[in-house]
N, C-alpha and C positions, 0 to 999 in steps of 0.2 A: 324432521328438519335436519337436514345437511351442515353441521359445522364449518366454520371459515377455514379454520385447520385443517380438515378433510379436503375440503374443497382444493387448499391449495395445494396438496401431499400430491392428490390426484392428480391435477393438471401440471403440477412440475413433475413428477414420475413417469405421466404421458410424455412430455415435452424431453425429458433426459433419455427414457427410450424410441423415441424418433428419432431424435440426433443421435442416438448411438447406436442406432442401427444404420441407420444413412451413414454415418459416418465409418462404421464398418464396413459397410458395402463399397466406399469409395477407397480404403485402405487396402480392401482385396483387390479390389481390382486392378489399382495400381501395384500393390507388390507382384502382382501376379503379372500383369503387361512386363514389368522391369525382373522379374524373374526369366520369364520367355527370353529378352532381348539379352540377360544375360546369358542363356544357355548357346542360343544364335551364336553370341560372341565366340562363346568355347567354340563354337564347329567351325568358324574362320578361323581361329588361332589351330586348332587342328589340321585344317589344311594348308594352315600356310607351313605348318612344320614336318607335315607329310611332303609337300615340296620341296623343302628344300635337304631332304637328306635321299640319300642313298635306298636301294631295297630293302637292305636288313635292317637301317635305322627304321623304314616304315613298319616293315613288318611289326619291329619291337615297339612303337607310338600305338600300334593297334591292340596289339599284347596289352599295354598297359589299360586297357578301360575296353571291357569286354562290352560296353551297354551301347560302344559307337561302332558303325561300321567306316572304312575307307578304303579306296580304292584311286591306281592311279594310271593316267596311261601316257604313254610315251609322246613326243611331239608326231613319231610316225603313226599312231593311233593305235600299238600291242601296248597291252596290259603289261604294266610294270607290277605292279602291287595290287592284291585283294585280300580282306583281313576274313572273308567268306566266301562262298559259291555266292551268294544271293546277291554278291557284288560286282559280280565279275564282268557285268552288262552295264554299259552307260544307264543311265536316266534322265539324263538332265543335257535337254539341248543347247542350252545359254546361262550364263554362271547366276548367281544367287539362290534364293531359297526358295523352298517346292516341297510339296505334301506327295509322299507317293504311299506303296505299301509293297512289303517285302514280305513274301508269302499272306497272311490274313493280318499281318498288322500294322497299323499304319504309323508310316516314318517322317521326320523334316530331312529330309535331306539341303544340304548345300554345296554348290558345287560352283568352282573356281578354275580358270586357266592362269598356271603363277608360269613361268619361263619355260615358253613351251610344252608343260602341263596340266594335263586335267585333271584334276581332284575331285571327289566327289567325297562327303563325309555323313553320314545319316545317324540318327538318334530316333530310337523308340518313342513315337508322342504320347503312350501312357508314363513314359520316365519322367519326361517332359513337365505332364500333366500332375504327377505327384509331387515333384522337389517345387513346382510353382504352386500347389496349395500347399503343401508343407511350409513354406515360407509365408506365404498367404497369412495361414490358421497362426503363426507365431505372432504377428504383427497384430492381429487379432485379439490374441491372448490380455495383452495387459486392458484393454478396450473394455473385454467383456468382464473384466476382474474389476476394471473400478466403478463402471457403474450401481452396482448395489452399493460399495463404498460410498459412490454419490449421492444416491435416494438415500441412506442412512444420516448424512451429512445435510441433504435438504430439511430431512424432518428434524433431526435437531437445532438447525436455524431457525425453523420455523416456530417452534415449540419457544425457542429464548426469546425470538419477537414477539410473541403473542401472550409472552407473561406477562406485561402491562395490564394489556383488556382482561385476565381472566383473576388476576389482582383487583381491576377495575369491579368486576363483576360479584368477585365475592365480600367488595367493600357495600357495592347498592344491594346485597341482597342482606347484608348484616344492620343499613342502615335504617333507622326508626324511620317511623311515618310522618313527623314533623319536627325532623332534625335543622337544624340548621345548618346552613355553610353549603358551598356550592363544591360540583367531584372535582377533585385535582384531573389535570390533564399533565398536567409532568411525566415524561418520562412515554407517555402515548405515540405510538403512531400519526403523522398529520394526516391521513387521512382519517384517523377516529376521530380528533380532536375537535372536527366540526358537530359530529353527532353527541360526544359530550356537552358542548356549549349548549346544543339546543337543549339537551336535557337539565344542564341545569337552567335555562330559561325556563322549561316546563315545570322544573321544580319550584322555582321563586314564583310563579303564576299559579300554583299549587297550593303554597303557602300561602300567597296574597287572598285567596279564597278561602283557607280555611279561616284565617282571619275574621276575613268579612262573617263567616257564618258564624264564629262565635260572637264578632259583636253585637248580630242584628239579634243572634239569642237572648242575648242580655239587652238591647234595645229593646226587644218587642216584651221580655218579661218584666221591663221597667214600665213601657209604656200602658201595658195593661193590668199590672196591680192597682194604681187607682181609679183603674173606671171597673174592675170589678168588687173593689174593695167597695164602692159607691155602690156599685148593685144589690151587694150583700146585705150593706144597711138600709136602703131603700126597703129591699123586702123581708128583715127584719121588722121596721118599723111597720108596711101594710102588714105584716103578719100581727101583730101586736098591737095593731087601732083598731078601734068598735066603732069611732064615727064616720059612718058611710061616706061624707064628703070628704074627708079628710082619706080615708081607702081609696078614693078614685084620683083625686090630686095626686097620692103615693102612685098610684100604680100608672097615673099619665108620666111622671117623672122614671118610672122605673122603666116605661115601654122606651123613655127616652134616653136613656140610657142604655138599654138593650143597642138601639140605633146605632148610638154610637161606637159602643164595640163592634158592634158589627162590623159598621163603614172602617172602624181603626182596623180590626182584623182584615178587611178587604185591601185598604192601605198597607199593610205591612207585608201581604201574599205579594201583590204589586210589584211592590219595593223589593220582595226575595226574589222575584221572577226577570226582575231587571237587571238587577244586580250582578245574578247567575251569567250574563252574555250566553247562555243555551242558545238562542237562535239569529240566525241571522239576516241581514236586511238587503239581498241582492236586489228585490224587480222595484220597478219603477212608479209610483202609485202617482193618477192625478188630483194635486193639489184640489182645486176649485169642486171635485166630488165631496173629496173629505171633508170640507170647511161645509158643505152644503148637507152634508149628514150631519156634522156638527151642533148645525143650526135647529135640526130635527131635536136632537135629542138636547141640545139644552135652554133648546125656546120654553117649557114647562117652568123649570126651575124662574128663571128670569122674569116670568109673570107671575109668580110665585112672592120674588122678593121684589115687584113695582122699577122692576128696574129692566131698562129699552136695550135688548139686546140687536146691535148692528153688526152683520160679517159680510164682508163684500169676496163674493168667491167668483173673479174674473181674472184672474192671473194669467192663466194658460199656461202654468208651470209645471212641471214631470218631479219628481224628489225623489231620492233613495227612499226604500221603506216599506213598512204595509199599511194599512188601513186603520188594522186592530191600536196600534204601537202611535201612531201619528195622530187616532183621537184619545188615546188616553192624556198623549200630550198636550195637545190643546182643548180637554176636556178639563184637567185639572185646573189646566190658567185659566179656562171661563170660571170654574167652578172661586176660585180663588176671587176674582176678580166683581164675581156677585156676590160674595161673601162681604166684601169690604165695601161696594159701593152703597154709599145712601139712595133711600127710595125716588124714584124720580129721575132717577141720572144715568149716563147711557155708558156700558160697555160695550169697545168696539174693536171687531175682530178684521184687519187690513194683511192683504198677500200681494206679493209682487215678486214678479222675476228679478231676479238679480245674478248677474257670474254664472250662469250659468245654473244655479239652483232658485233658489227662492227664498226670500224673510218675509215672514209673519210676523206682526205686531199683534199684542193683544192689548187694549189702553180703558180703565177704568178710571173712576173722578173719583177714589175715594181718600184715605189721608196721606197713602204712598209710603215708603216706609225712609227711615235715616240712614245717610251714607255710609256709617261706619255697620249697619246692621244688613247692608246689602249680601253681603257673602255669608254671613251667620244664615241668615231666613234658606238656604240651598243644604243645613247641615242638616241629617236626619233629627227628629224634634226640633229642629229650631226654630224659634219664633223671633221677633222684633221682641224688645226689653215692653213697648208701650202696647202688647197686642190685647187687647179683651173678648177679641172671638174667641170662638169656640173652634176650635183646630187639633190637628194629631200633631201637625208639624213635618209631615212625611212627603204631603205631593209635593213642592218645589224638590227636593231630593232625588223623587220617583221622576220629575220631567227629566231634571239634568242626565241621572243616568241614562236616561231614554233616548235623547238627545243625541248625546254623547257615541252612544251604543250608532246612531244616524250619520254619523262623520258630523253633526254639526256642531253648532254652539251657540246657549242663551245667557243672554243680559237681562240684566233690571237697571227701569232710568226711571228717576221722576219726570213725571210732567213739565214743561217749562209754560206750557199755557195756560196753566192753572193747576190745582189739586189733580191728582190722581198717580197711578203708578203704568208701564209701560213695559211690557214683557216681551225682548223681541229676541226671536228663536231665528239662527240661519241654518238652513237643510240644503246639502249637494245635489244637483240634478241629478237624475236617476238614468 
């Protein structure tokens, strides 16, 4: 895995030798254009001072810079001056500048008619060619000298900006596993400082779980010392009776009890599996199936306890969720809801579109519970102060998470048309 560091050494080291080679390329080439134009300049000042003097002045202006040649001729067209043989021949039929070659090597020549004369002045284009890179490669020079000075100057910019995160980094690898306090972003980068927040979001939703797991620890080993403490003496005592009636009454109450830890430990897996948010509630499950499965699996029970289970599954509703998760929730509130009702009397299970999702009622006629005890009865074990079933105290808990986990949300109302209680859960269309 590739470093931020690296990554960014790399690409500004790429980026500072691009530009500085481009940038050298266009440095040459203009010193080099404006060297040329310089030299040009020298062969017209040359010929204009070959014109204007005498013979032996010329001769002596050619004396003086052995690398030019000159050459002049009269207004009647004899050769006034030649500073060689190799000049002594016109070349240049109209004045300005022109590439010729004097024996095998090639020359600029320039040539001019100043008052009645013609001048011709020519320079070696290897001369040319050297003094214009020579000038060139100077210009050049400081170019190619500061950029390592530069890459050297990037990477310790970079190195000072990146102390933050790697401060950062050696603080999350020093810190405990359920430290408190969220990472300082002082002193960060703003583009890091969004990926911190999230991570201390992920940390506080880190903690908020580990929490939960130790309370449900200590929930579920409260909840179940005395229904095991019950078992131990239960079969204590059948172990220790000789009277066979008395043994089978023991061991009906012990089988009964067995039941119910079970069902407490099935409740409290439930509840760890809720609680956790592991999985999630994208597809769209139809209502009026589920209620109709519902009815499958807890018509038994409800003949069970004499009491007229009614669910009308004609909605036509879609809801966030699945199958599994939507009857536990409404399997608990039947189950609750048969638990409370007296024999004889009808719990009933009502859906309807609404907003675009749908509420389900669930409505039993049994003693409902008191206003102040409506929020307690959703706390894990919590009961009503006045309850004498036989309860863990966990499914209202197990729904709400469930719920909740659903985008929706449930209430508890008492009846206003008589005894009973009223459980109505709202779920998002799916």
């Amino acid at each position: 895995m590739t470093s931020l560091r690296r990554r960014l050494l790399v690409a500004l080291w790429i980026a500072v030798c691009g530009v500085g080679a481009l940038s050298a390329l266009i440095a040459y080439w203009q010193v080099d254009r404006e060297a040329n134009a310089l030299l040009d300049h020298q062969l017209a000042q040359v010929a204009a001072m070959v014109a204007g003097r005498d013979t032996g002045s010329a001769r002596a202006a050619g004396e003086d810079d052995s690398d030019i040649e000159v050459a002049s001729w009269r207004p009647d067209g004899t050769l006034q001056y030649a500073s060689s043989d190799r000049v002594r021949e016109r070349h240049a039929a109209r004045a300005g500048f022109s590439a010729i070659r004097l024996g095998q090597e090639p020359y600029r020549l320039y040539a001019a008619d100043i008052g009645g004369q013609h001048v011709e002045v020519a320079q070696p284009q290897d001369l040319r060619d050297d003094q214009a890179e020579a000038a060139a490669l100077a210009a050049l020079l400081p170019i190619l000298l500061l950029l390592p000075v530069l890459a050297i100057v990037i990477a310790l910019v970079i190195r000072a900006l990146l102390q933050p995160v790697r401060a950062l980094a050696a603080t999350v690898a020093t810190r405990e596993a359920y430290a408190e306090g969220a990472l300082a972003t002082r002193g960060l980068p703003s583009e890091v400082v969004p990926l911190v927040d999230e991570i201390n979001k992920l940390l506080a939703r880190q903690r908020e779980a580990a929490q939960r797991e130790r309370d449900f620890i200590a929930d579920a080993a409260h909840a179940l010392r005395t229904p095991l403490a019950a078992l131990q003496l239960q079969a204590d005592v059948l172990d220790g009776s000789p009277d066979p009636a008395e043994r089978a009454a023991r061991l009906a109450d012990l089988r009964a009890g067995i039941r119910r830890a079970a069902r407490l430990a099935a409740q409290l897996l439930h509840l760890a599996r809720t609680e956790s948010g592991g999985q999630s509630a994208a597809a769209a499950v139809d209502l009026d199936v589920v209620l109709e499965e519902l009815r499958a699996l807890q018509a038994p029970a409800a003949e069970r306890a004499g009491v007229q289970l009614v669910i009308a599954a004609a909605s036509g509703a879609r809801v966030r969720g699945d199958t599994r998760r939507l009857l536990l929730i409404f399997g608990n509130l039947v189950e609750n809801a048969l638990r409370y009702s007296p024999p004889a009397s009808r719990v009933e299970v009502f859906a309807q579109a609404s907003g675009g999702g749908a509420t389900v009622e669930v409505r039993d006629e049994g003693p409902g519970i008191a206003a102040a005890a409506m929020e307690r009865v959703f706390a894990r074990f919590g009961t009503a102060p006045d309850d004498r079933h036989a309860g863990s105290g966990l499914g209202l808990a197990t729904v709400r998470s469930l719920v909740h986990q659903l985008g929706g949300e449930i209430t508890l109302h008492n009846r206003s048309d008589g005894p009973g209680l009223i459980a109505r859960v709202q779920l998002p269309g799916g």
